[in-house]
N, C-alpha and C positions, 0 to 999 in steps of 0.2 A: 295448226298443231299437227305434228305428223301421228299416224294410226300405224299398227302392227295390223293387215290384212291376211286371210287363211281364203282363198279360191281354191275349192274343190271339186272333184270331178271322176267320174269313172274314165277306163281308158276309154280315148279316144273322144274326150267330150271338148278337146281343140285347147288343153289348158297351156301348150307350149305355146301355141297359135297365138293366142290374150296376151301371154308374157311379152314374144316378139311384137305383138303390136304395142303395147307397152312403150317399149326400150325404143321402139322407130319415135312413136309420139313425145316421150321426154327431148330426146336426141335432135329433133325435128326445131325442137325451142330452143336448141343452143342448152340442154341440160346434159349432167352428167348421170349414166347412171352405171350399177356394177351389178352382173350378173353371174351368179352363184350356183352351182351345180353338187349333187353328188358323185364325188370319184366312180363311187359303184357303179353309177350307169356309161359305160363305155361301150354302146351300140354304135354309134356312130363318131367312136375318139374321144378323149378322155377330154373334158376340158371346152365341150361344144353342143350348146344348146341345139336341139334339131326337132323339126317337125315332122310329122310321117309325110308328108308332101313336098321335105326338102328345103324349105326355109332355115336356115343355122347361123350361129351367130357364136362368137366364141365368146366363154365364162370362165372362171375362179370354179375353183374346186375345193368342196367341203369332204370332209374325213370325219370318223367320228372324233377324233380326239384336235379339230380345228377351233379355233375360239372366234368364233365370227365378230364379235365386240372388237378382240383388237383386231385381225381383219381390215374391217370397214375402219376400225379409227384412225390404223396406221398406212391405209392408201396411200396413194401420192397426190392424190386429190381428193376432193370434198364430194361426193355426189348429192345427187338432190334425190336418188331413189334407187333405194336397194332392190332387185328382184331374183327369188330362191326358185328354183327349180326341184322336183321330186324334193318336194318338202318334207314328206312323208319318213326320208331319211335322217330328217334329224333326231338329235336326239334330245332329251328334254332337257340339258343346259344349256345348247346350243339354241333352241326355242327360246330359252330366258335371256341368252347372249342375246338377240335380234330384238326383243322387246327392250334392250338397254340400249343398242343404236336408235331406237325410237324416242327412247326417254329420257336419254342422256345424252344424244347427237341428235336429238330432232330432224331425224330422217327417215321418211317413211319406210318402211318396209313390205314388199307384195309377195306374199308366199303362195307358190301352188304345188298342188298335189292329191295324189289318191289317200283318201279316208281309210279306207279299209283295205284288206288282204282277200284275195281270193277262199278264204275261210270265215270271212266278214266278221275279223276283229279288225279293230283301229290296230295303225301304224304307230309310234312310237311319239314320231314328231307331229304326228294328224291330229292323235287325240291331248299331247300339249297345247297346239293352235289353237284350238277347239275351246280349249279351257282356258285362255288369257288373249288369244284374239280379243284387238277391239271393234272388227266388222268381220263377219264372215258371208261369205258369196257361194253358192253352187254354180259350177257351169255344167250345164246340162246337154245331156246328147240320149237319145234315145234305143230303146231294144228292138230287136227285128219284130218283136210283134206291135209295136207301136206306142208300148208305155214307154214313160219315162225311165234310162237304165240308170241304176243304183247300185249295183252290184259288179266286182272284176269275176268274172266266171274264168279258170284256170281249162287250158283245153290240149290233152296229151292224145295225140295219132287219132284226132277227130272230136274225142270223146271226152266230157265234162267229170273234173274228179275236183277234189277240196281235202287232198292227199299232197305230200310233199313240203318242199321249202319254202316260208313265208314271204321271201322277197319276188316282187312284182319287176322283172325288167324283161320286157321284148313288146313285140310288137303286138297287130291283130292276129300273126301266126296263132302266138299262145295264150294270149288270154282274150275275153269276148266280154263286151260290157252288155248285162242284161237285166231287167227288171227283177225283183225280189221274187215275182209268182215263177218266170220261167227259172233264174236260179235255181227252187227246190224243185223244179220240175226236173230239169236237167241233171242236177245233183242226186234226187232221187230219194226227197226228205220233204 
């Protein structure tokens, strides 16, 4: 029976990384799969999953007003496994769209994404997952002082702030993933 999956992860905890090995492993068996992206993140080309080390793969691009349901049901072929990139951009129809490719196309679905905003509210599509996922996974990466990070810490000309626009797109230039103690340390709360 296929499952609706939510993999989460602060930056840089390799959640592209999982995806791509993913898509190699079904692919590998002679499976089809389709990979799904948000329009909004165009760091490296609209339309192209990528890793910070350069692995990229090309994907379907979601919009907010995209209905991923027909989407996936009017392909040109059948996959055997959907996988969602910067999940965190969905929005919560679009969340209920991918839980009916599961339950009404019996196709798995593997979402990833950041939890939270550099202000440590949930994301729109994070905190849907979250609430109708039927497995959810942390992928883990850790803070420079050796916990475990949890946290996207937002970082403008060096210096940690939790001011500004709530969408998460760039690299480790701007944002720094670090545990909950250094968060308020850095933030200064």
């Amino acid at each position: 029976m296929a499952k609706l999956y939510f993999r989460y992860g602060a930056m840089g905890s390799g959640k592209t990384i999982d995806l791509l090995k993913v898509a190699y492993n079904y692919e590998e068996r002679n499976q089809k799969v389709i990979i799904i992206t948000a329009g909004i993140d165009d760091r490296y080309g609209v339309g192209k999953v990528t890793t910070r080390i350069g692995l990229q793969k090309e994907a379907e691009v979601f919009k907010k007003d995209t209905n991923l349901f027909e989407l996936v049901k009017n392909y040109n072929y059948r996959p055997d496994c959907i996988l969602i990139d910067e999940a965190q951009f969905l929005n919560k129809e679009q969340v209920f769209e991918l839980s009916d490719v599961v339950d009404k196309l019996n196709i798995p679905v593997i979402c990833y994404g950041l939890r939270a905003d550099f202000k440590l509210n949930f994301f729109e599509g994070s905190l849907h997952l979250m609430e109708i996922a039927d497995k959810i996974e942390e992928i883990k990466t850790i803070c420079e002082c050796g916990e475990k990070a949890t946290c996207n810490m937002r970082m403008i000309d060096g210096k940690a702030t939790n001011q500004g626009e709530k969408i998460l797109i760039g690299g480790n230039d701007s944002y720094k993933s670090v545990c909950r103690k250094c968060y308020k340390k850095y933030i200064g709360i």
